[in-house]
N, C-alpha and C positions, 0 to 999 in steps of 0.2 A: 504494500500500500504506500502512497504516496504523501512523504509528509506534508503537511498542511502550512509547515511556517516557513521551509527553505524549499519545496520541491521536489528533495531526493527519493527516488526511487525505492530506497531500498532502508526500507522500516525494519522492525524487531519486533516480533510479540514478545513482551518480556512476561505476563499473567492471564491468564484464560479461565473464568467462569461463569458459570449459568447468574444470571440474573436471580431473585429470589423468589417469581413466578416462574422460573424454568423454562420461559417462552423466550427467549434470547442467551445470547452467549458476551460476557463484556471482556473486552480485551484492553488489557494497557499496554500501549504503544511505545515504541522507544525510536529516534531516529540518530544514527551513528554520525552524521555528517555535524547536525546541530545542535546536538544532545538534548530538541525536545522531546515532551513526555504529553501524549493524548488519549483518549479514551474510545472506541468504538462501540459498537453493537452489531452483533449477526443474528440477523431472525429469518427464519425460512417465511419463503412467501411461496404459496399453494399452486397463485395463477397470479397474472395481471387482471388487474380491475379498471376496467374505463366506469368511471361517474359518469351520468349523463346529465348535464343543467336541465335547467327547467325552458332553457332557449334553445334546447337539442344537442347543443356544445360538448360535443366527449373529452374529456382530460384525465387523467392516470388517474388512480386513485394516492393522493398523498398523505398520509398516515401523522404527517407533522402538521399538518392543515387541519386534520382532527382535533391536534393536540393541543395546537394553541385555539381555538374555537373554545374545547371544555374548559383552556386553561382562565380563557377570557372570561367564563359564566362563572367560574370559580375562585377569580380573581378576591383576597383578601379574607376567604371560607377557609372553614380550619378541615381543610383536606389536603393530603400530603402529594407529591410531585410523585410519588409512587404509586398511589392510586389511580392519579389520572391517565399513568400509561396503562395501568392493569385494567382501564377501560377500553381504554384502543385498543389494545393485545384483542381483546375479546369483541369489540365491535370489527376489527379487523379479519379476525378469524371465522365469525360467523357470517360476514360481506362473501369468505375465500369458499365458505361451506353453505351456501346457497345453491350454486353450481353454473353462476352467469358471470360471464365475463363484462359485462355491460348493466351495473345498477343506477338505477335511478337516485337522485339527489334526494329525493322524500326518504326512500328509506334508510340512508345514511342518517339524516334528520330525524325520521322517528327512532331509531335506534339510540340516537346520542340523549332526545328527550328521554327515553323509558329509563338508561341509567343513573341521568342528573335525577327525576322524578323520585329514583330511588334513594338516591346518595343525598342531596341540598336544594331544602326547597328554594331556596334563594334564589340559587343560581342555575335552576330549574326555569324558575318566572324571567332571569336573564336571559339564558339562550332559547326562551318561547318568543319572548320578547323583538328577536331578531328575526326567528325563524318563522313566523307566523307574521311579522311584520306589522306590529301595533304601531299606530299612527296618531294615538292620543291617550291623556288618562283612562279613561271610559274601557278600551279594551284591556287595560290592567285589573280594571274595575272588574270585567264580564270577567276576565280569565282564571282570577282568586278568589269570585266567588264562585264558578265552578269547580273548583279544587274544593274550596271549604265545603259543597254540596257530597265532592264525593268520599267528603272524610280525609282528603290528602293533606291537608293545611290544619295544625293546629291552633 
């Protein structure tokens, strides 16, 4: 692998292991030329995934675009940077075990709402917020007291 701060080609894994959900592999990095030190990740991917926007627009699916989304609805919630990968791991994995190479943006979207829903409600009403596109108080209004109808909001 290619170091990242001079260029050279020619890195060192100097440690290798599993992550603490076991869905990845972490490596610390060594480069001989400039004796920096970085960190990677290896995760197996099943298939590629094209998204499909909602204007028919195909693009990869990008799992750090996930990340920073939840990270954004989570932003200042006392949930850990560990959790929120251990949600992508698993929104990720269940996208690869559908068995399409071509998912729609919705269910990428309801996927991420069913695990904020579960995990903060906060940042639950955050990323509906965006994803549903409220455009005034009033649908904050409508959206929390259907939550409070269906027992989800304390």
């Amino acid at each position: 692998m290619r170091c990242p701060f001079c260029g050279n080609e020619d890195s060192q894994v100097k440690d290798s292991r599993p992550t603490e959900d076991n869905a990845s592999i972490r490596r610390r990095r060594y480069c001989p030329a400039c004796g920096a030190r970085w960190t990677t990740f290896e995760r197996v991917q099943l298939r590629e995934l094209n998204v499909i926007k909602s204007n028919g627009q195909k693009t990869l699916f990008d799992r750090d675009k996930l990340s920073r989304s939840l990270s954004i609805a989570l932003r200042k919630r006392p949930v850990s940077e560990e959790r929120v990968q251990r949600i992508v791991n698993s929104i990720q994995r269940r996208l690869e075990t559908l068995g399409e190479n071509e998912i729609p943006t919705k269910v990428v979207g309801e996927m991420v709402m069913e695990n904020l829903r579960n995990l903060d409600q906060v940042a639950f009403v955050r990323f509906a917020s965006v994803y549903r596109n409220f455009r005034e108080a009033k649908d904050f209004e409508d959206f929390v007291e259907n939550l409070s109808d269906e027992g989800a909001v304390g």
